[in-house]
NUPATI-158147 format. One line per field, with one value per residue (C-alpha): z, x, y; chain; residue number from 0. Coordinates in Angstrom, 1 decimal, padded with zeros to 4 digits. Layout:
! residues N
z <- [Z,...]
x <- [X,...]
y <- [Y,...]
dofi <- [A,...]
dokol <- [NUM,...]
END
This chain:
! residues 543
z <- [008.7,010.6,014.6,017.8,019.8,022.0,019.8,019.3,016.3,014.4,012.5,009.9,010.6,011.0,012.7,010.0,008.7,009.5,005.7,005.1,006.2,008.8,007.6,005.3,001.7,-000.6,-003.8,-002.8,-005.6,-005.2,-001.3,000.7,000.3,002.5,006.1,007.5,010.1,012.1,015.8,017.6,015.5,014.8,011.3,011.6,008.4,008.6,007.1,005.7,002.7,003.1,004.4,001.0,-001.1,000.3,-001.2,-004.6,-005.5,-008.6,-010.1,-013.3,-015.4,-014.9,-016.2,-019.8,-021.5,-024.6,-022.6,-020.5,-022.9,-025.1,-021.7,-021.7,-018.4,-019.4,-022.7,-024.6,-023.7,-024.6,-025.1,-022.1,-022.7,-019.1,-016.1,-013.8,-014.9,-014.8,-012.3,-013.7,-014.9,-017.3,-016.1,-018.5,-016.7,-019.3,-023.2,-022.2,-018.9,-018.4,-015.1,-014.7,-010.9,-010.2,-008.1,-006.5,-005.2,-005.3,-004.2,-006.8,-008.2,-007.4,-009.9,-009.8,-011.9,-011.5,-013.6,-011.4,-013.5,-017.0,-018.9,-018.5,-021.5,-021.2,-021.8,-018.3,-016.9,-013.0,-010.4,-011.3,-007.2,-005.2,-005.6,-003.8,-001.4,-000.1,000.7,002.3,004.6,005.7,005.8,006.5,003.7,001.2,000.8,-003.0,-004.8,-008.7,-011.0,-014.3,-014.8,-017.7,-019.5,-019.3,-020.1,-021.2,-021.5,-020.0,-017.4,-019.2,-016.6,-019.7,-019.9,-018.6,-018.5,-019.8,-017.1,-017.3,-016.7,-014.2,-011.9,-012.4,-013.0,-010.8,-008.0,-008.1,-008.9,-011.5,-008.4,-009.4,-007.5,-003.9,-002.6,-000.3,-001.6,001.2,002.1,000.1,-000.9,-003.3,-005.2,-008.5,-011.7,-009.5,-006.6,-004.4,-001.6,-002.5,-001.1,-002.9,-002.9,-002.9,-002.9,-001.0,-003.0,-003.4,-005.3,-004.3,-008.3,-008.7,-006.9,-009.0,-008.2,-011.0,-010.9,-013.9,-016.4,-016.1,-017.9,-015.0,-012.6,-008.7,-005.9,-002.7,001.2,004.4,007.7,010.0,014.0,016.7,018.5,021.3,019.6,019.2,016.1,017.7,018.2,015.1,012.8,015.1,014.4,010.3,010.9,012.4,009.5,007.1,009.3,009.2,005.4,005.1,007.3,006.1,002.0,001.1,002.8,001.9,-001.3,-003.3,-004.4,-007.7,-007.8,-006.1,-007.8,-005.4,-004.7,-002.0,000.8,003.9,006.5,008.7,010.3,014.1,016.3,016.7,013.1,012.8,015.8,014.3,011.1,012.2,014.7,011.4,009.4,012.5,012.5,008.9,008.7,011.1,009.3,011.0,008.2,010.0,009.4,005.8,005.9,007.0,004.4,001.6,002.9,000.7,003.6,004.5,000.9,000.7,-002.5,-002.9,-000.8,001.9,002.6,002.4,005.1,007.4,007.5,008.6,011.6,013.1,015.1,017.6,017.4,017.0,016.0,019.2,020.6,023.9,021.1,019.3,022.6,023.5,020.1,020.3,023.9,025.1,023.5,023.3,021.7,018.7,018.9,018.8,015.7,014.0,015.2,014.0,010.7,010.8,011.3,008.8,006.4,007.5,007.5,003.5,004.3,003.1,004.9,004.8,003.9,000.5,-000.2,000.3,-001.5,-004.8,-004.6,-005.8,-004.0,-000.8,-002.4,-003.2,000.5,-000.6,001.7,005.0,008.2,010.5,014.1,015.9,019.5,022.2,024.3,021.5,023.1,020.8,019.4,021.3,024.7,023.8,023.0,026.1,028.1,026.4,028.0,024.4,024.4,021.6,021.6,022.7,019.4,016.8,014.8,013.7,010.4,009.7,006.2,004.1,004.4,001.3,002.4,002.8,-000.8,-002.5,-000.9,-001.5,-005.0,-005.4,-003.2,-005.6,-009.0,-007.9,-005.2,-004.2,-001.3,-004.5,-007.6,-005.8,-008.7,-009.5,-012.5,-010.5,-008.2,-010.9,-012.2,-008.8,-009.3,-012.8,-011.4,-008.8,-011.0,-013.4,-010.2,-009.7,-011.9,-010.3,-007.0,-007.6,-008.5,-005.3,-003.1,-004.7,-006.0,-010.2,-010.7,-009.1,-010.8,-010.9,-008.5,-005.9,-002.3,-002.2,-005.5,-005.2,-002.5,-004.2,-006.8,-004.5,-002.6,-005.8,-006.6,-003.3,-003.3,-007.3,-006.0,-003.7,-005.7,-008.2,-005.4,-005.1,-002.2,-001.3,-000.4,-000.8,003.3,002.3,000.0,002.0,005.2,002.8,001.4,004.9,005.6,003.0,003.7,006.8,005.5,003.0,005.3,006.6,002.9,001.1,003.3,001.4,003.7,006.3,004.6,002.7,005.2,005.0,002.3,001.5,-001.9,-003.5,-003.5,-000.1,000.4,-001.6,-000.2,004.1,002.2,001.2,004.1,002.5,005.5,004.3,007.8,006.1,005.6,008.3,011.5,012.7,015.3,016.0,013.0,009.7,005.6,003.9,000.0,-000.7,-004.4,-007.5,-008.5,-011.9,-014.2,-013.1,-016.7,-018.0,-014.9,-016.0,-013.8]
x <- [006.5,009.8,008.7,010.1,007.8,009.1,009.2,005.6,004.3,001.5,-001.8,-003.8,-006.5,-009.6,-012.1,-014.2,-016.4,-015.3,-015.9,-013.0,-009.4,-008.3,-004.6,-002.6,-002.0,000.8,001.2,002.2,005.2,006.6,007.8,006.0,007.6,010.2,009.7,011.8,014.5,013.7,013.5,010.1,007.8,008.5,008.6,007.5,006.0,002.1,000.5,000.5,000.0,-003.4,-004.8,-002.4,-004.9,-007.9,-007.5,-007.8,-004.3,-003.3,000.1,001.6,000.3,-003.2,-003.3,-004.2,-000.9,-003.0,-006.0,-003.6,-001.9,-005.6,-006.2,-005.2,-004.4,-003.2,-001.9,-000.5,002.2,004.7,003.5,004.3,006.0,006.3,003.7,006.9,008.6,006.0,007.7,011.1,013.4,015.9,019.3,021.4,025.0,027.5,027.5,027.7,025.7,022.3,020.6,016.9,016.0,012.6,011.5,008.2,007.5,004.0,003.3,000.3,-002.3,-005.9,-009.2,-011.1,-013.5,-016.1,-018.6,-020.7,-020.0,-017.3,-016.3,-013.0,-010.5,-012.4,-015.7,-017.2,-019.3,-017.5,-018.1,-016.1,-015.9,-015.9,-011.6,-011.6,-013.9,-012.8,-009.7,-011.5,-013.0,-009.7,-007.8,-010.7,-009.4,-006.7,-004.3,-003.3,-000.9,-001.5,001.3,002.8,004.8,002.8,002.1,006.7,006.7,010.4,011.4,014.7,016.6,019.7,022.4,024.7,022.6,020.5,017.1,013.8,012.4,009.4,011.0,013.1,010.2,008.0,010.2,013.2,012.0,008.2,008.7,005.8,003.4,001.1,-002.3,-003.1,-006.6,-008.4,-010.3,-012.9,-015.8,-019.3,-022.3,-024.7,-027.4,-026.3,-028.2,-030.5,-031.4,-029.0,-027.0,-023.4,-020.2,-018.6,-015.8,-015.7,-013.4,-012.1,-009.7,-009.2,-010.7,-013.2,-014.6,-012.0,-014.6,-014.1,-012.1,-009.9,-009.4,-012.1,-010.4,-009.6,-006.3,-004.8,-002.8,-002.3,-000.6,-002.4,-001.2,-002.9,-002.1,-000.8,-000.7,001.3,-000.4,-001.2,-003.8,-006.6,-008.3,-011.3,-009.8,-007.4,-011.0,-012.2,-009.1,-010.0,-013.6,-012.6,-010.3,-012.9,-015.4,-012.7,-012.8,-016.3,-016.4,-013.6,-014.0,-016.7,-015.3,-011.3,-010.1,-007.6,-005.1,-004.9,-000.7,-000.7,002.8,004.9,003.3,001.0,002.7,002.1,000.5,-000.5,002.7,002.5,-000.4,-001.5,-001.9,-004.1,-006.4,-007.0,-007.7,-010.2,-012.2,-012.8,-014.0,-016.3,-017.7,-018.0,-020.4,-022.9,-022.6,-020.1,-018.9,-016.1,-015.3,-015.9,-013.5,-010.5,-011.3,-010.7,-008.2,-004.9,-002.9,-005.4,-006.3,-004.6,-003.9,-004.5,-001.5,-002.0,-006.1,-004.8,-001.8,-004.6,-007.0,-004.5,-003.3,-006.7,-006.2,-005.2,-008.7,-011.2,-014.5,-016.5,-018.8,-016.4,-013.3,-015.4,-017.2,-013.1,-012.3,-015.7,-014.0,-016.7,-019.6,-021.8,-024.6,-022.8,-020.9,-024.2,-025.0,-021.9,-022.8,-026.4,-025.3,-023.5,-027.1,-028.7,-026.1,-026.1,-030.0,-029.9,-031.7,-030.0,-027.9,-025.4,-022.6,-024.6,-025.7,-022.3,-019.8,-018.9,-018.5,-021.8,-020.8,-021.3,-024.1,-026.0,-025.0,-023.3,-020.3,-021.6,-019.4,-019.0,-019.0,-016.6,-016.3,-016.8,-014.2,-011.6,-008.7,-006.8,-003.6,-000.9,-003.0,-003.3,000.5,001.0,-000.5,001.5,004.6,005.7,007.3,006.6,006.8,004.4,003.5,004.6,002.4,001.9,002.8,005.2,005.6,009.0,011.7,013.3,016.7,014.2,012.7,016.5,017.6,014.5,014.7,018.2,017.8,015.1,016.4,020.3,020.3,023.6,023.2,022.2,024.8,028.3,030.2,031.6,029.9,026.7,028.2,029.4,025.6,024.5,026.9,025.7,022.1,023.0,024.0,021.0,018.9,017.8,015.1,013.4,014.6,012.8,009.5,009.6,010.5,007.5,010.2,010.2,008.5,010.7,014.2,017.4,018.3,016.1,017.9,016.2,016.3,020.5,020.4,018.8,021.9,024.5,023.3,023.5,026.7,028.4,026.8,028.2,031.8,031.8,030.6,033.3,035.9,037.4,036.3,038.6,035.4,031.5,031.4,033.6,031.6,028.3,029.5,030.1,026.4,024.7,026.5,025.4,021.5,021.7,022.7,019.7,016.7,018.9,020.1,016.7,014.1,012.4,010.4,009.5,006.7,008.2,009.9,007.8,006.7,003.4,004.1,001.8,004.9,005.5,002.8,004.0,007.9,006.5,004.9,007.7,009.6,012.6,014.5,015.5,016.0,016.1,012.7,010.3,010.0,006.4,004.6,001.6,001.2,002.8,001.9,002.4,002.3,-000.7,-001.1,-001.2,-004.8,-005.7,-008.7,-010.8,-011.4,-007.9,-007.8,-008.4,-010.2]
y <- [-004.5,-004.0,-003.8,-003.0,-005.3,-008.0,-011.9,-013.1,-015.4,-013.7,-014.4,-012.4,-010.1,-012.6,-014.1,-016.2,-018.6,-022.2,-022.6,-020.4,-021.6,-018.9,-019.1,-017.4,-019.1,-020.1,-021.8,-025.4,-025.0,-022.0,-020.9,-017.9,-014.3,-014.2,-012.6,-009.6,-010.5,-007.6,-007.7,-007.9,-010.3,-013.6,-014.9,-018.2,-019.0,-018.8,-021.4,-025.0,-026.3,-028.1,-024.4,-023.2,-025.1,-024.1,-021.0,-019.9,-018.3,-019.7,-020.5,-018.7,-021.8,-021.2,-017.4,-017.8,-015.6,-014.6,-013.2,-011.6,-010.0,-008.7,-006.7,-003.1,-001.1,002.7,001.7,-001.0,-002.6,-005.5,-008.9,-010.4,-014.1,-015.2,-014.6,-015.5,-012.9,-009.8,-007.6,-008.5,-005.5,-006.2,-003.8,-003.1,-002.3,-002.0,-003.2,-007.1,-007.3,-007.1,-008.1,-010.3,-008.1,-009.2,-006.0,-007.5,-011.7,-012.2,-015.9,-016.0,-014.6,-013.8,-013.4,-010.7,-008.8,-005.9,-008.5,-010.9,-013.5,-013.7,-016.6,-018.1,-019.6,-022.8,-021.2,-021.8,-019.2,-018.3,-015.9,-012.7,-012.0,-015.6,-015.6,-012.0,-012.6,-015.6,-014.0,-010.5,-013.4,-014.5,-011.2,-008.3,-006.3,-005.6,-002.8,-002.6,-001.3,-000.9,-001.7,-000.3,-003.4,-005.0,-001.6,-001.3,-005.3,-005.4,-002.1,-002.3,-000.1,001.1,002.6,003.8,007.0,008.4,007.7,009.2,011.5,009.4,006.2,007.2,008.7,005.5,002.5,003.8,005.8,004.2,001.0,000.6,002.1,004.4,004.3,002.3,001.6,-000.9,-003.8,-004.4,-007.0,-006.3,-007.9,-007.7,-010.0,-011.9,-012.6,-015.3,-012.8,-015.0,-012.5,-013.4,-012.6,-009.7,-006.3,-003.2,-000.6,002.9,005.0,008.3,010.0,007.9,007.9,005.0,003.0,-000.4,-003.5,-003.7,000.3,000.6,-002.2,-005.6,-004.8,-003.6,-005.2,-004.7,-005.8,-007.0,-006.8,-007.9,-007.0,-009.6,-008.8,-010.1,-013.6,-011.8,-010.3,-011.9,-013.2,-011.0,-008.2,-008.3,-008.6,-005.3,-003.8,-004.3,-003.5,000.0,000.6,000.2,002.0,005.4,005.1,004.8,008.2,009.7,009.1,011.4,014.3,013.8,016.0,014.7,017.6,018.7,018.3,014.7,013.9,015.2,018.7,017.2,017.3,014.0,016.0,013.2,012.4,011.6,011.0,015.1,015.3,012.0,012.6,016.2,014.5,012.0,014.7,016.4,013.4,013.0,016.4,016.4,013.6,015.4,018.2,020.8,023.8,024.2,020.9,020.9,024.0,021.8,019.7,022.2,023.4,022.3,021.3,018.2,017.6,014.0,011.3,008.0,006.5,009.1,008.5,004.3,005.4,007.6,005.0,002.2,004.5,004.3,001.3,004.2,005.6,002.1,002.7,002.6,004.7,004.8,006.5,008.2,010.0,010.7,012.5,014.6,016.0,013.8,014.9,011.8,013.4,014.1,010.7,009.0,010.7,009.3,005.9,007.0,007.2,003.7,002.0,003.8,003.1,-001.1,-000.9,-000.1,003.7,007.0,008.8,011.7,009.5,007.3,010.7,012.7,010.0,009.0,005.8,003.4,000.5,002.5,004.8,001.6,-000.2,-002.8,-001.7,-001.8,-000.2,-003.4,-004.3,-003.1,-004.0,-001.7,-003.1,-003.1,-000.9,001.8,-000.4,001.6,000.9,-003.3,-002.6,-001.7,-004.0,-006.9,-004.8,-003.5,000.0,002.3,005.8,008.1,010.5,007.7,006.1,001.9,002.9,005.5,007.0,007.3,009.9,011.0,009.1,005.7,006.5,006.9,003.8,001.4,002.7,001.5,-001.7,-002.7,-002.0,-002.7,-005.2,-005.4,-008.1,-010.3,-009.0,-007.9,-006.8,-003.7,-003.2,-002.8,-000.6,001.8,002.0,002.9,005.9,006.6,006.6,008.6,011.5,011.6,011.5,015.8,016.0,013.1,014.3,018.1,016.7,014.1,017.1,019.7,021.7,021.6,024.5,026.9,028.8,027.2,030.2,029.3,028.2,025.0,023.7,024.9,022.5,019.8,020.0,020.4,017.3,015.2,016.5,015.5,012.1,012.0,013.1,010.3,007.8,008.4,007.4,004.0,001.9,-001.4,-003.3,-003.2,-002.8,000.3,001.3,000.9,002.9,005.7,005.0,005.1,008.2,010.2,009.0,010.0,013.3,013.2,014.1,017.3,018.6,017.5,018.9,022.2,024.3,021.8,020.6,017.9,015.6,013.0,010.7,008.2,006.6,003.8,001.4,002.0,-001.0,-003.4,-002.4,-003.2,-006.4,-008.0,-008.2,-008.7,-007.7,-004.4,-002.9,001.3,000.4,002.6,001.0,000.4,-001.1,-003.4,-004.8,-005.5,-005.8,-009.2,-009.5,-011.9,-012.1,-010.1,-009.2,-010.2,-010.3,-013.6,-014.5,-015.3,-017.4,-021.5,-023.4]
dofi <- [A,A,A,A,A,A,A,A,A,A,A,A,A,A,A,A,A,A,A,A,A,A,A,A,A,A,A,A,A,A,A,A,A,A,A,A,A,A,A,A,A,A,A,A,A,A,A,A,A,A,A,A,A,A,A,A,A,A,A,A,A,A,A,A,A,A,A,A,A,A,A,A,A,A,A,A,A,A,A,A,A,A,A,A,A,A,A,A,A,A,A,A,A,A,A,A,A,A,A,A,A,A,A,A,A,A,A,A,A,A,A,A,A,A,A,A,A,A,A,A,A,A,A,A,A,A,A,A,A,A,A,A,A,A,A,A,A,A,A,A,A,A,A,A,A,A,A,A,A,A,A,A,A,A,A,A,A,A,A,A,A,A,A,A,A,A,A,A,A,A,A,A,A,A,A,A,A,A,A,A,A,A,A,A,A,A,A,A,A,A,A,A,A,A,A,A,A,A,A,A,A,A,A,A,A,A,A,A,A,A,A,A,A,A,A,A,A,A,A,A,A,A,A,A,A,A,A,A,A,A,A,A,A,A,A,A,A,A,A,A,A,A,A,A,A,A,A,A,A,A,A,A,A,A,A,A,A,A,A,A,A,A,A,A,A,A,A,A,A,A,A,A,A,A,A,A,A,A,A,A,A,A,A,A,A,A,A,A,A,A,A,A,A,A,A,A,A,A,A,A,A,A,A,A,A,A,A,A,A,A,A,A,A,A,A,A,A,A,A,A,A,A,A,A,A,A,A,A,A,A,A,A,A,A,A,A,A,A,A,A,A,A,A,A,A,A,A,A,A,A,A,A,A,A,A,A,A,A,A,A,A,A,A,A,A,A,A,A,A,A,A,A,A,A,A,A,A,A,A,A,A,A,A,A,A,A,A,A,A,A,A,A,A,A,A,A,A,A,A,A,A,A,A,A,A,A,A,A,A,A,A,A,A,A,A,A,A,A,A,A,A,A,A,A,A,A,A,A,A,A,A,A,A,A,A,A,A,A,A,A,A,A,A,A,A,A,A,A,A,A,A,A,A,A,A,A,A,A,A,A,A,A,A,A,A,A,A,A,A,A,A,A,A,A,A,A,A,A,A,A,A,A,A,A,A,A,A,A,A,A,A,A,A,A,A,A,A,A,A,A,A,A,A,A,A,A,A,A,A,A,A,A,A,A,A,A,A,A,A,A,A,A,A,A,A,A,A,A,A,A,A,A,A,A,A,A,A,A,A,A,A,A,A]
dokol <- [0,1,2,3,4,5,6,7,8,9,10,11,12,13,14,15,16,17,18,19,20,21,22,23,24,25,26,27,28,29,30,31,32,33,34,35,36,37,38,39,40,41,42,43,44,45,46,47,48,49,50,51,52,53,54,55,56,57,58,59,60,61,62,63,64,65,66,67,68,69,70,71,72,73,74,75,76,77,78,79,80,81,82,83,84,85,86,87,88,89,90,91,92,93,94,95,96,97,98,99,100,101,102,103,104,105,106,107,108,109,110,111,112,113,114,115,116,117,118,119,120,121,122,123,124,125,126,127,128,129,130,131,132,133,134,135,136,137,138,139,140,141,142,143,144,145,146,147,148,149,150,151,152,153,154,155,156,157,158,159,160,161,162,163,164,165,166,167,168,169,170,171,172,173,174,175,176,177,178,179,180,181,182,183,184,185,186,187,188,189,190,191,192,193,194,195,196,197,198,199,200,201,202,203,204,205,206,207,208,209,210,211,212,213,214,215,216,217,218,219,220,221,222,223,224,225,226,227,228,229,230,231,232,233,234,235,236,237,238,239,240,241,242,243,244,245,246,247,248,249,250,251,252,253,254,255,256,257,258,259,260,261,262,263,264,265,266,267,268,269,270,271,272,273,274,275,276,277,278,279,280,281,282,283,284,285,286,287,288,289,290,291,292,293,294,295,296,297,298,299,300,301,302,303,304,305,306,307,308,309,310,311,312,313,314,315,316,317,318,319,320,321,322,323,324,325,326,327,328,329,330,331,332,333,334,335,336,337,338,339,340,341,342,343,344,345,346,347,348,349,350,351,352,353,354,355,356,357,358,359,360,361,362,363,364,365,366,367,368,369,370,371,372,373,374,375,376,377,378,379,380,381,382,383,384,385,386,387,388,389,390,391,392,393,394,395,396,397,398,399,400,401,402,403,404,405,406,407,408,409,410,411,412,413,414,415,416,417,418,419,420,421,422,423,424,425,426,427,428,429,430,431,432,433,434,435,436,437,438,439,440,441,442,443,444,445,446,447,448,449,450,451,452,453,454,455,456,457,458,459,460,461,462,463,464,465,466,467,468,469,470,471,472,473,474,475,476,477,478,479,480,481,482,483,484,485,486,487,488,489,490,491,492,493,494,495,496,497,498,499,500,501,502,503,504,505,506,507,508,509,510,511,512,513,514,515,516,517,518,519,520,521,522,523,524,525,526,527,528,529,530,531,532,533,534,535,536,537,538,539,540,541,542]
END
């Protein structure tokens, strides 16, 4: 993730087995994501190839294409020819060019399956969870981001028109993103009664409790978080353990809002809002109505992306008894109730979280809510004291404003840094100008009349940007200062009545992940996402 912290190197979130390599992983033929260029964290790459092999992330070769393509996510897509090219987009520009954009890099991919055990294409029986697990050894846990892109296998972008409303909300604006969760360390007893390494899962709603989302069909994009070297490997796995803890809290008494396409507003948005948040989650979980009440309430109600953006914010609050005594305004009775109700739950005895939460991984204590140290200091405090300035209410990672969303969508889809013609800048324009509808439902804002100030807004925004699209430029850095100007404009024009400013989408993991060096990207602190792997079934896998 972009940073403004002072040049360090970095390292993933572990401290691990010495059976498990303790760097990060990438398929010996194909070169690591690329890192961002931004200032503050070095982009050294992170690992070598001998610790690259020790990990199971397989090359395109070893998915079996035919088993891949008999698995059904949300529907039945295109058969897809080429593993390589899964998140490619074909772009149609004009009658006799068509681009290949690949919108994600993954470096591989990684098995997994909610099955134990499956048979892969050679008919050997394997574990349906060692793959994932090894990797939740290394990294802690995994913040994913599932994908429509084999469901819209091949169905192209075509600029000449404009698009399906449909298309253009997921493929454009989303980018195939349509549900994030956290993939977390579990373990449970196989067919032999052996205790094995295993996953689970947080989402919200925390019914989607199952690795691969409920079918193996689906496909998902995984991130890590990588911190600065200056944090330890120690305190980098407490930092983990503590996110996972917050979930574990947080899950069973989080409501997920009935409009969660663009009606749901991001509430959690600097530092006052998040401590407020977790104080609730604490009081909940011993019981406190009042609690419950802010719960309910539809301005906390928050959907999958937003509970996965709370929960890696807590590094400001760790786990401990010491931050959780602080958020209770020092009530250590009650904070030794909360960290009560972690021993029951890693003792295997019911509590009021198994009993209050949906999800049977938790329910039946294979989760467990790990140790987090007691001298782990919040994130912005270690920060701190490795003479890095950050500012006081912000938060490690920020969310999206609706300028950010417009621009990553285009950057993605129509990359000029890669194509400079004029061709692709004229789609841009075209884009540009079927872009309201998609624009109204991003904002909240669809189901009000034509008449309404803010949706009159929304349309004279669009036509402006329209106007000045149609313009000729004498050269792309022309053409981008006009861009850039108009963004910055975006947040002012675009905002509807305060409450949608801010933005969590499902893709906005996968976007910090690539570090692509796309510096309109929000600018955290602390730590930063890397793309992994893209999750896939275990039993198409060979080998």
């Amino acid at each position: 993730m972009p940073s403004d912290q002072k040049p360090a190197s970095e390292h993933p979130a572990a401290s691990v087995p010495t059976n498990v390599s303790a760097t990060p992983s990438t398929v010996p033929a194909k070169p690591p994501v690329p890192t961002s260029s931004s200032p503050g964290v070095s982009t050294q790459p992170l690992s070598s190839t001998a610790a690259a092999q020790a990990m199971p992330l397989r090359e395109p070769k070893a998915i079996d294409i035919s088993r891949f393509n008999a698995l059904v996510g949300d529907w039945q897509g295109q058969p897809v020819t080429d593993l390589k090219r899964l998140f490619t987009k074909q772009v149609i520009l004009d009658d006799t060019t068509t681009l290949e954009v690949e919108t994600i890099t993954v470096p591989g991919y990684i098995g997994i399956t909610d099955a134990v055990s499956v048979t892969d294409p050679a008919g050997n029986t394997v574990s349906g969870h060692a793959d994932i697990a090894k990797f939740l050894a290394r990294d802690g846990l995994l913040i994913c981001t599932y994908q429509w892109h084999k469901e819209r296998y091949g169905v192209p972008i075509d600029t000449r028109k404009p698009l399906e409303p449909e298309l253009f909300q997921e493929a454009f604006i989303k980018n195939e993103g349509h549900h994030a969760g956290a993939i977390v360390p579990a373990q449970r007893v196989d067919q032999t009664g052996k205790l094995i390494d295993s996953f689970g899962t947080f989402n919200e709603p925390n019914d989607y409790h199952r690795g691969m989302y409920g079918k193996d069909g689906f496909v998902a994009v995984a991130q890590r978080l990588v911190f600065p070297t200056f944090v330890t490997p120690e305190q980098a796995r407490g930092y983990t353990n503590s996110i996972i803890n917050w979930m574990a809290v947080l899950n069973p008494f989080a409501q997920f809002p009935k409009d969660y396409n663009g009606g749901d507003p991001t509430h959690v948005s600097d530092r006052v809002a998040l401590k407020e948040f977790l104080k609730n989650g604490l009081l909940a979980c011993i019981g406190d109505p009042r609690a419950l009440t802010f719960f309910n309430d539809p301005a906390n109600k928050t959907y999958c992306a937003e509970f996965m953006f709370i929960s890696l914010n807590t590094p400001l609050y760790p786990f401990n008894l010491k931050t959780i005594t602080s958020l209770l305004d020092g009530d250590s009775f009650k904070a030794k109730q909360v960290m009560g109700l972690k021993q029951m739950q890693n003792s295997q005895q019911a509590n009021l979280l198994s009993q209050k939460t949906s999800n049977p991984e938790f329910k039946g204590f294979h989760i467990s809510m790990p140790p987090v140290p007691e001298d782990l200091p919040p994130l912005d405090v270690l920060m701190a004291q490795n003479r890095q300035t950050i500012a006081p209410n912000s938060l490690p990672l920020p969310p999206f404003k609706i300028s950010q969303v417009i621009r990553r969508a285009f950057r993605t889809l129509l990359p000029r840094e890669k194509y400079g013609d004029h061709k692709l800048v004229d789609a841009q324009a075209r884009l540009f100008k079927f872009m309201k509808p998609a624009l109204l439902q991003q904002l909240g804002l669809e189901s009000l009349p034509a008449s309404d100030p803010k949706v009159v807004s929304v349309g004279q925004f669009v036509d402006q940007v329209s106007d000045q699209l149609d313009e000729s430029y004498n050269s792309y850095a022309e053409f981008d200062t006009m861009v850039d100007g108009i963004m910055q404009k975006a947040d002012e024009m675009l905002i509807g009545a305060g409450d949608r400013e801010y933005f969590v989408p499902p893709r906005i993991y996968v976007d910090l992940g690539q570090n692509d060096g796309d510096d309109n990207l929000p600018q955290g602190w602390g730590f930063k996402l890397e793309t992994v792997g893209a999750l896939v079934a275990r039993s198409i896998i060979r080998g």
